[in-house]
C-alpha positions in Angstrom: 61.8 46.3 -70.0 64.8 44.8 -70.8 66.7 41.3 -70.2 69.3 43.3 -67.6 66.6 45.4 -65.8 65.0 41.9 -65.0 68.2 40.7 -63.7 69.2 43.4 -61.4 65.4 43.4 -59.9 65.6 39.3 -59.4 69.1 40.1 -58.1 67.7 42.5 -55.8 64.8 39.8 -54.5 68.0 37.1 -53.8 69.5 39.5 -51.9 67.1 40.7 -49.7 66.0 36.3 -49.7 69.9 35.6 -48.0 69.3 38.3 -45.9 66.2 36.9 -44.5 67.7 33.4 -44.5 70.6 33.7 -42.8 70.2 37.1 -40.4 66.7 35.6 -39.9 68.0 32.6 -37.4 70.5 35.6 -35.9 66.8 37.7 -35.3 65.7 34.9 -33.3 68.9 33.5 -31.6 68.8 37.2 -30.5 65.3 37.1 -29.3 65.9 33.8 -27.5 68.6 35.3 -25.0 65.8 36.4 -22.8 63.3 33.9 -23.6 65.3 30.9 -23.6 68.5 31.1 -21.8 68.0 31.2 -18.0 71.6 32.3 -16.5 75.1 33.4 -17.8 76.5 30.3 -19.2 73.1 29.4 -21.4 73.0 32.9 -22.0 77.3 32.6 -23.2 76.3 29.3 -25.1 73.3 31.2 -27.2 75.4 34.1 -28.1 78.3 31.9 -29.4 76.4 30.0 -31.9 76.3 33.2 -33.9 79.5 34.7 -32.3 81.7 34.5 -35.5 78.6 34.9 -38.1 76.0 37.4 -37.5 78.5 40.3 -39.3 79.0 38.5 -42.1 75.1 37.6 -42.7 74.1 41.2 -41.9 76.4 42.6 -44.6 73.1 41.1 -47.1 71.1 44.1 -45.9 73.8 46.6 -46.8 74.9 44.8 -50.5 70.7 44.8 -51.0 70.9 48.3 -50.5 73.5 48.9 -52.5 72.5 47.3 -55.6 69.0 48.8 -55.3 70.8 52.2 -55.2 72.9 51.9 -58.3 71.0 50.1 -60.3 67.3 51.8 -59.4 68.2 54.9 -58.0 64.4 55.9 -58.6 63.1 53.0 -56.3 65.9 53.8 -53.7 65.0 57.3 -53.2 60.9 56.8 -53.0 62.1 53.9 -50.7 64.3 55.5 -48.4 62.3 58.9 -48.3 59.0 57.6 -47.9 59.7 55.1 -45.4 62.6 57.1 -43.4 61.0 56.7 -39.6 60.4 53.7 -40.2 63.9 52.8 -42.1 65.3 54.9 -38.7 64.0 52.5 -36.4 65.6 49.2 -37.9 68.8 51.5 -38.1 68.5 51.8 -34.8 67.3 48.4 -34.2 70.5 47.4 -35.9 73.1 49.7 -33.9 72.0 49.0 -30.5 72.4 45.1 -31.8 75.7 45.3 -33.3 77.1 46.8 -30.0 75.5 44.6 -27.6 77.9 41.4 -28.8 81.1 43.9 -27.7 79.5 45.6 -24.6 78.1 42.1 -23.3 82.0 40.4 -23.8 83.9 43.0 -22.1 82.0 44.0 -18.9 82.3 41.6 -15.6 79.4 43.5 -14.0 76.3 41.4 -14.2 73.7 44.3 -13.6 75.3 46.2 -17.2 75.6 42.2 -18.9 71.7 42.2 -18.6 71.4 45.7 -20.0 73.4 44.3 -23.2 71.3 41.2 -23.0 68.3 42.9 -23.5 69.5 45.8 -26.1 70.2 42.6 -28.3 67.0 41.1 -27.6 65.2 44.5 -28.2 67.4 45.4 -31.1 66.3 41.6 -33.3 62.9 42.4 -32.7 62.8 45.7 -34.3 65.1 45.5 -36.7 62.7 42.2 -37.7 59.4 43.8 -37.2 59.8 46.8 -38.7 61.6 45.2 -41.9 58.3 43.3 -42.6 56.5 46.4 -41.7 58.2 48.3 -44.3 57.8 44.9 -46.5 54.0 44.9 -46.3 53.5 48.6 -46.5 55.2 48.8 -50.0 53.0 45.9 -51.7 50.0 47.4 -50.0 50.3 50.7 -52.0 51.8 54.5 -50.5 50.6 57.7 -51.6 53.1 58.1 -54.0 52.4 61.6 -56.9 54.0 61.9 -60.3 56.8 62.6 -59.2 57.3 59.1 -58.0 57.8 60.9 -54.2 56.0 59.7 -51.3 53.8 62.6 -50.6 52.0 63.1 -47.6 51.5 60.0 -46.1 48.9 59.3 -43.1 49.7 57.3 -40.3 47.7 54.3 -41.4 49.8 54.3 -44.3 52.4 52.9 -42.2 50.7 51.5 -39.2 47.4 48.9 -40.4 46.2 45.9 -39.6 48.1 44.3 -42.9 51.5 45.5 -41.5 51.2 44.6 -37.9 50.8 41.1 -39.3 53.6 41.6 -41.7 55.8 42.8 -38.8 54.7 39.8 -36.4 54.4 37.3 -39.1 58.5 38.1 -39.9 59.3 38.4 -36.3 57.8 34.9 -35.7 59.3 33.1 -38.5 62.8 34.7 -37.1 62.3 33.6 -33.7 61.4 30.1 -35.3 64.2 30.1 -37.3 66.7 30.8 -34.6 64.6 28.1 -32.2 66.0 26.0 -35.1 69.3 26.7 -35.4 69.5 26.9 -31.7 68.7 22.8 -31.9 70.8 22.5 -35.1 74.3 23.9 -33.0 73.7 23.4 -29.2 73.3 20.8 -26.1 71.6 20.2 -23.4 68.9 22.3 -22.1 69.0 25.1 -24.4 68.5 22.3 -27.0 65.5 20.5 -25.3 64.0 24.1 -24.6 63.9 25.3 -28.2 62.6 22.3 -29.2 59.6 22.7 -27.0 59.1 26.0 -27.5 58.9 25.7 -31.3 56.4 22.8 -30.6 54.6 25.5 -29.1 55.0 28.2 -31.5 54.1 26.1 -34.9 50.0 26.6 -34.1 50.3 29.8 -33.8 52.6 30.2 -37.2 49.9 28.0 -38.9 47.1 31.1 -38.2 49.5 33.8 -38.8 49.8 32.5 -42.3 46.3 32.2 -42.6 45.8 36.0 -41.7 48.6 37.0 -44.1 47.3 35.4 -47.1 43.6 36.6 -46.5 44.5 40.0 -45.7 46.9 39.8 -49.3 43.8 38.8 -51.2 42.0 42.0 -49.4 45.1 44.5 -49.1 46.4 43.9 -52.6 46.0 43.6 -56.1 48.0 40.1 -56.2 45.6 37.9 -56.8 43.9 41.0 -59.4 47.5 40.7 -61.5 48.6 37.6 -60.5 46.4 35.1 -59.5 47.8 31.6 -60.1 51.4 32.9 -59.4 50.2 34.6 -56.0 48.3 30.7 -55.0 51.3 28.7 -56.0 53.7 30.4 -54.1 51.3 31.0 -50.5 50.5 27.4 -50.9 54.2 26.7 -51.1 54.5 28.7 -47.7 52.4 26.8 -46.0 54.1 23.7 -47.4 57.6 24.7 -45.7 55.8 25.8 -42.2 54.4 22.2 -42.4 57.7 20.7 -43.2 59.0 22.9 -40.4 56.8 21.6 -38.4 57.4 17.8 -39.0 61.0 18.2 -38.4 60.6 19.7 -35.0 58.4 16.8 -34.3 60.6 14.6 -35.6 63.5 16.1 -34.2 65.4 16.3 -37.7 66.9 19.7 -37.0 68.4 20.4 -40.2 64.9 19.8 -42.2 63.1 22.0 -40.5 66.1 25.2 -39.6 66.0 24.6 -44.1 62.3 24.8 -43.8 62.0 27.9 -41.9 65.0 29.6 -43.8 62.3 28.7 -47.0 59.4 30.4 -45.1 61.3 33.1 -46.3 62.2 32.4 -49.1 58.7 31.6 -50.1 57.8 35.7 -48.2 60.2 37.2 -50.5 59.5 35.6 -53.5 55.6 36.1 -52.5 56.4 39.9 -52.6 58.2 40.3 -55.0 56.2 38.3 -57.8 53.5 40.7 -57.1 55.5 43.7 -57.1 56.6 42.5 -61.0 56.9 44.9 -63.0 56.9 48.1 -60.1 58.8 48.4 -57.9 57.0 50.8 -56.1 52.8 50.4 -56.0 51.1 53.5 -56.2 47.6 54.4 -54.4 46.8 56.0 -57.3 47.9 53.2 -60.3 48.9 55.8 -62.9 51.8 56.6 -60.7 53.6 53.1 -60.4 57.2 53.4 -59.9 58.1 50.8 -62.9 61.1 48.8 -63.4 61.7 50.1 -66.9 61.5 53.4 -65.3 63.1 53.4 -62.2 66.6 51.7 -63.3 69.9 53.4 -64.1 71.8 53.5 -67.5 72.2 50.1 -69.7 75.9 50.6 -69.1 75.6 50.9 -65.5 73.6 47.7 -65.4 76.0 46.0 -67.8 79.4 47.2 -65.6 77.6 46.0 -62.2 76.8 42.6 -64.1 80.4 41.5 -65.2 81.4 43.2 -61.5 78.6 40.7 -60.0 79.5 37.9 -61.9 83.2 37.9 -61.1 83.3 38.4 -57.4 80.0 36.4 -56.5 81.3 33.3 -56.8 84.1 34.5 -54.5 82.2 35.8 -51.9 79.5 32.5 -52.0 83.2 30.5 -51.6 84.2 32.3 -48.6 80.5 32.6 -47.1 80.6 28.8 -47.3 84.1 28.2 -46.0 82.8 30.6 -42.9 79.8 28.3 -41.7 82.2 25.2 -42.7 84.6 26.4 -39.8 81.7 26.9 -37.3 79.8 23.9 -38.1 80.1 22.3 -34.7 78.0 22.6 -31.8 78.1 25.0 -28.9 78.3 23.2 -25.9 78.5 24.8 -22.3 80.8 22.4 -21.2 83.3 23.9 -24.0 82.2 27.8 -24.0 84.7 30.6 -25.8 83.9 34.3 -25.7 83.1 36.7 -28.8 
């Protein structure tokens, strides 16, 4: 394996970690129109706290896919073949979201601004489910032959116990998340009711963990590979839940929206240690998708890493400048439309 094929897979995991840690709190803000706003202007006040942001933080999913395309073509086709229904329904997840924020602006009629209302509650939750889903199904193993396709897969290859907690345990950490930010950028009652409902929510974060990490140990070989690794980092999970926690108690809103946004950074990095060195785990270990294996040309990797190294720091700049613009609270005295 060599030093740039380790780069571009790490690359890939901080990718897919922004992703998570900023389209996360979007997930649950989306989530929380339905379960936390109560008429039009709470509703108006929850949309515009990601209003001017939630394209911008979506755009990690495509650039994750992008990089895993050129530089492990191998490990984006056995990823998008093998897990194309599923892979369909956050696609779809993800249009019917994206067009709620228009829909929802430009219609007067309430009966059609509930329809939106719910598309883009419907639309975070599968996009967030079925991402960990997919997530969980891949470390778990898939029938993959020696021709590094996914071949024949069952039902339970996609559907199990391991990735309906996967799914739930992402959905929950989004809706937290977004509780959090919800605190972090409004006023008044929205405020006080996220705070209580994360209050609420913590417990049952606390056993969802605890289901995760034992069905890892029972659904995986990480602890087989990668024992100490695998503890360090679950125990560093639970860490951030608990700081999470304390900051919701302690009303410090910025501690705890940072310590849900490193619940996932802690998932990702969870995953992706134990993927090291596949990329894709087999059912059958002698047909592992491998990193050294499944990567394109040294001079591919070498172009994309001058590319990457000139125009990151631009994009991180303007990224930054973005949430420095929006930094100020929503309030529904003061409400603008998106």
């Amino acid at each position: 394996m060599s030093t740039l094929q380790l780069l571009w897979f790490l690359i890939i995991g901080v990718l897919f970690t922004g992703f998570f840690f900023l389209e996360g709190f979007d997930f649950g803000v989306g989530m929380a129109m339905k379960t936390l706003a109560r008429n039009k202007r709470e509703r108006d006040q929850v949309i515009n706290t990601i209003g001017p942001i939630w394209e911008t933080n979506q755009v990690w999913l495509i650039t994750a896919g992008g990089a895993m395309f050129a530089s492990f073509p191998e490990w984006y086709a056995s990823l998008f073949s093998g897990f194309y229904n599923i892979l369909l329904l956050v696609l779809v997840g993800l249009i019917i979201r994206g067009v709620s924020f228009k829909f929802r602006s430009s219609s007067d009629n309430a009966r059609e601004r509930n329809l939106w209302e719910w598309t883009l509650c419907i639309g975070s939750f599968l996009t967030a489910f079925f991402l960990g889903m997919m997530f969980v199904d891949l470390v778990r193993g898939m029938p993959l032959d020696a021709t590094k396709n996914v071949m024949n897969p069952t039902f339970t290859d996609y559907v199990n116990i391991y990735s309906i907690v996967g799914g739930v345990a992402v959905t929950l950490i989004s809706y937290l998340h977004g509780l959090n930010y919800l605190r972090l950028k409004t006023d008044g009652k929205i405020r006080e009711r996220a705070n209580a409902q994360a209050k609420k929510l913590y417990p049952v974060l606390f056993v969802g963990l605890v289901a995760f990490a034992v069905l890892s140990f029972l659904e995986t070989d990480f602890f087989k590979e990668r024992m100490v690794s695998s503890l360090i980092i679950l125990v560093a999970i639970v860490l951030f839940a608990v700081m999470a926690a304390y900051g919701t108690y302690k009303d410090k809103e910025g501690f705890s929206f940072i310590s849900t946004g490193l619940i996932f950074v802690g998932l990702v990095a969870f995953l992706f240690n134990g993927l090291f060195p596949r990329v894709m785990i087999a059912q059958d270990s002698a047909f592992h998708l491998l990193i050294e294996n499944a990567s394109s040309t040294p001079y591919t990797l070498k172009v994309m890493t001058i590319v990457t190294v000139c125009l990151l720091p631009i994009v991180l700049i303007y990224v930054g400048w973005t949430y420095k613009q929006f930094n100020k609270r929503v309030s529904i005295d003061v409400l603008d439309n998106y």
